[in-house]
Every structure is written in structure tokens, then in C-alpha cells.
C-alpha positions as CSV (number, residue, x, y, z in Angstrom):
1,X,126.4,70.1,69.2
2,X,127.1,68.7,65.7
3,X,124.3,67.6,64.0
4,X,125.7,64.9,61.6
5,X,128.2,62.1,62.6
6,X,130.9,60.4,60.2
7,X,132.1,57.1,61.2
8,X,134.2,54.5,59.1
9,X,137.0,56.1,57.9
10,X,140.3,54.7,57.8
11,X,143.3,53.2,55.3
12,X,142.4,50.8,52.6
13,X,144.6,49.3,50.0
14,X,143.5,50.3,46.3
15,X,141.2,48.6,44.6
16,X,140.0,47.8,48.1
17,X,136.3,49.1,49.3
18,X,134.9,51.0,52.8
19,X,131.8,52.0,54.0
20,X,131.0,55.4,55.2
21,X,128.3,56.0,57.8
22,X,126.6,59.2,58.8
23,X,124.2,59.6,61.5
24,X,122.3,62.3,62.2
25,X,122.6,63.4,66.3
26,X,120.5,66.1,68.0
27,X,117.9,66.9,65.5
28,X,116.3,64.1,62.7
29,X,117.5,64.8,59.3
30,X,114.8,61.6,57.6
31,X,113.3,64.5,55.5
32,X,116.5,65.9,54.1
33,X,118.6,65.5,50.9
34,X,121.3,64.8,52.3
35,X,125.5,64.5,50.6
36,X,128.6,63.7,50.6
37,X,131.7,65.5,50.0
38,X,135.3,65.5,50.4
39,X,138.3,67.8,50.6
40,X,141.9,66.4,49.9
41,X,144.9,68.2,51.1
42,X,145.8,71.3,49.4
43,X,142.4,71.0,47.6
44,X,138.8,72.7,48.1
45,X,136.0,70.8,49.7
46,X,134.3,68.9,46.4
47,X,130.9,67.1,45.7
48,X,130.8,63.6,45.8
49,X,127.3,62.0,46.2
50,X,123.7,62.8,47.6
51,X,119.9,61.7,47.5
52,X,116.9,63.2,47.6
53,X,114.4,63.7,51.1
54,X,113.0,60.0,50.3
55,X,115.8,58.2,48.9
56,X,114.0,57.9,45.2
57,X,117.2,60.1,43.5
58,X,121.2,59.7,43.7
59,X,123.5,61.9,42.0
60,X,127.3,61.1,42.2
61,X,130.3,62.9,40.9
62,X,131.7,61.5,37.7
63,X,135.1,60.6,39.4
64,X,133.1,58.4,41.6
65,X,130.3,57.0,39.6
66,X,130.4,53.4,39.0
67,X,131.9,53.2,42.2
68,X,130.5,54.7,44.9
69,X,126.6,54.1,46.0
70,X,125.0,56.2,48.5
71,X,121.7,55.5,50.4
72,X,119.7,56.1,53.2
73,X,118.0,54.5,56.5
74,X,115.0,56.7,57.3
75,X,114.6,54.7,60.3
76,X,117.6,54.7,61.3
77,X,118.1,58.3,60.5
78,X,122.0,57.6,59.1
79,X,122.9,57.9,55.5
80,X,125.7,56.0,53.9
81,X,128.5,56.0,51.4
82,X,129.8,52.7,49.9
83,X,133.0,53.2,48.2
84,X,134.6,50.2,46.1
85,X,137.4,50.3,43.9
86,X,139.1,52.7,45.7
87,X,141.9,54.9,44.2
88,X,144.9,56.6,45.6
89,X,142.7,60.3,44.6
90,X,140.1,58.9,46.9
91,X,142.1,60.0,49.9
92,X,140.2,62.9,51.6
93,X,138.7,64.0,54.5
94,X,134.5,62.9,54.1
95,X,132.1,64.9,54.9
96,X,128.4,64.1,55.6
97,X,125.9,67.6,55.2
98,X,122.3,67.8,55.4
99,X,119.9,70.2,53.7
100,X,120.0,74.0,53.9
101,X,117.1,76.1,53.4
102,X,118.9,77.4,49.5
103,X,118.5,73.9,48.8
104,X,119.3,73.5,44.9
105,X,120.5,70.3,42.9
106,X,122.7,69.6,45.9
107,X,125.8,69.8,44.1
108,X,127.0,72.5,46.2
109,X,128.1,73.4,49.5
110,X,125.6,76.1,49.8
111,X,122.8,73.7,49.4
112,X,124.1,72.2,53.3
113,X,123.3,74.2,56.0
114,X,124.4,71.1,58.2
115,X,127.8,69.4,58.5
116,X,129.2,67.1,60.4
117,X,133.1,67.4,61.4
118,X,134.5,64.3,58.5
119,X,136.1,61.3,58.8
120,X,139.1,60.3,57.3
121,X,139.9,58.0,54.5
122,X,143.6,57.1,53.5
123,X,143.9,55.1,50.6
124,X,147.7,52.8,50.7
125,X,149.0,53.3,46.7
């Protein structure tokens, strides 16, 4: 079973805005930092957001600060990514990943033990 849903991909005209969800499914991920990342085709899977366990810190990319906001719904058990101002090099796959037990800064892949399987966001030039 994967443990982390994307939902709300899709095509967006740029300078045009989407929100991402991410919900957790099969185990609760309310005490995680949880990210964001994306991989574009051709192009290794890259950092683009994440928060801490209680939703106190936010870390972004530079390509996407500014622009992007990420938070969380502890009861809900979902984390989100708002994207405005989209760009044409916004178009990637997005994936949601929760905590691994390496956990450090959380800039990395190997800090996500948990992923789910990305949604899909097209940006129209």
C-alpha cells in the first residue's frame, strides 16, 4: 500500500496557481516533517518544499520561494503545496514524502523513507 497520496495535479496556464494535496493513507504521518519534491523529464528528482513534525518551520527551494507555500492539517493528516505564479520550469511530476528515520534538514531524498507515487503538473507556456 502507498502510504502518501498526491492529488491536484494537472495543466495551468503561466502565471496561473494550483494547489497540491497529499494525504497520508494506511499509517498517520501528523508527527512527520514532511516534503515536497519534483522530478522533470530528463531531470533528477529535486527538493522543493517541507515543514517540520508541528508545522512551526518551512523551507522552500530558491526557485520556488516567493511562490510556493506549504503547510499542514494535523487533523486532517494531509499536507499541502500552494503554487502561484507558475512557470513553464514548474512542470514536473510532484511528489509528497514523509520522514525517514536518517532524518536531516529534509533537503534530501534520503531524509524520506515514505513516498507517495506523484501527481502531475503541466504548466501551458
Amino acid at each position: 500500500q502507498v502510504p502518501l497520496v498526491e492529488s491536484g495535479g494537472g495543466m495551468v496556464q503561466a502565471g496561473g496557481s494550483l494547489r497540491l494535496s497529499c494525504a497520508a493513507s494506511g499509517r498517520t504521518f501528523s508527527s512527520s516533517a514532511m516534503g515536497w519534491f519534483r522530478q522533470a523529464p530528463g531531470k533528477e528528482r529535486e527538493f522543493v518544499a517541507s515543514i517540520s513534525r508541528y508545522g512551526g518551520y518551512t523551507y522552500y527551494a530558491d526557485s520556488v520561494k516567493g511562490r510556493f507555500t506549504i503547510s499542514r492539517d494535523h487533523a486532517m493528516d494531509t499536507v499541502d503545496l500552494q503554487m502561484n505564479s507558475l512557470k513553464s520550469e514548474d512542470r514536473a511530476v510532484y511528489y509528497c514524502a514523509g520522514e525517514g528515520e536518517n532524518y536531516s534538514g529534509g533537503y534530501s531524498l534520503h531524509d524520506y523513507d515514505y513516498w507517495g507515487k506523484g501527481t502531475k503538473v503541466t504548466a501551458a507556456s
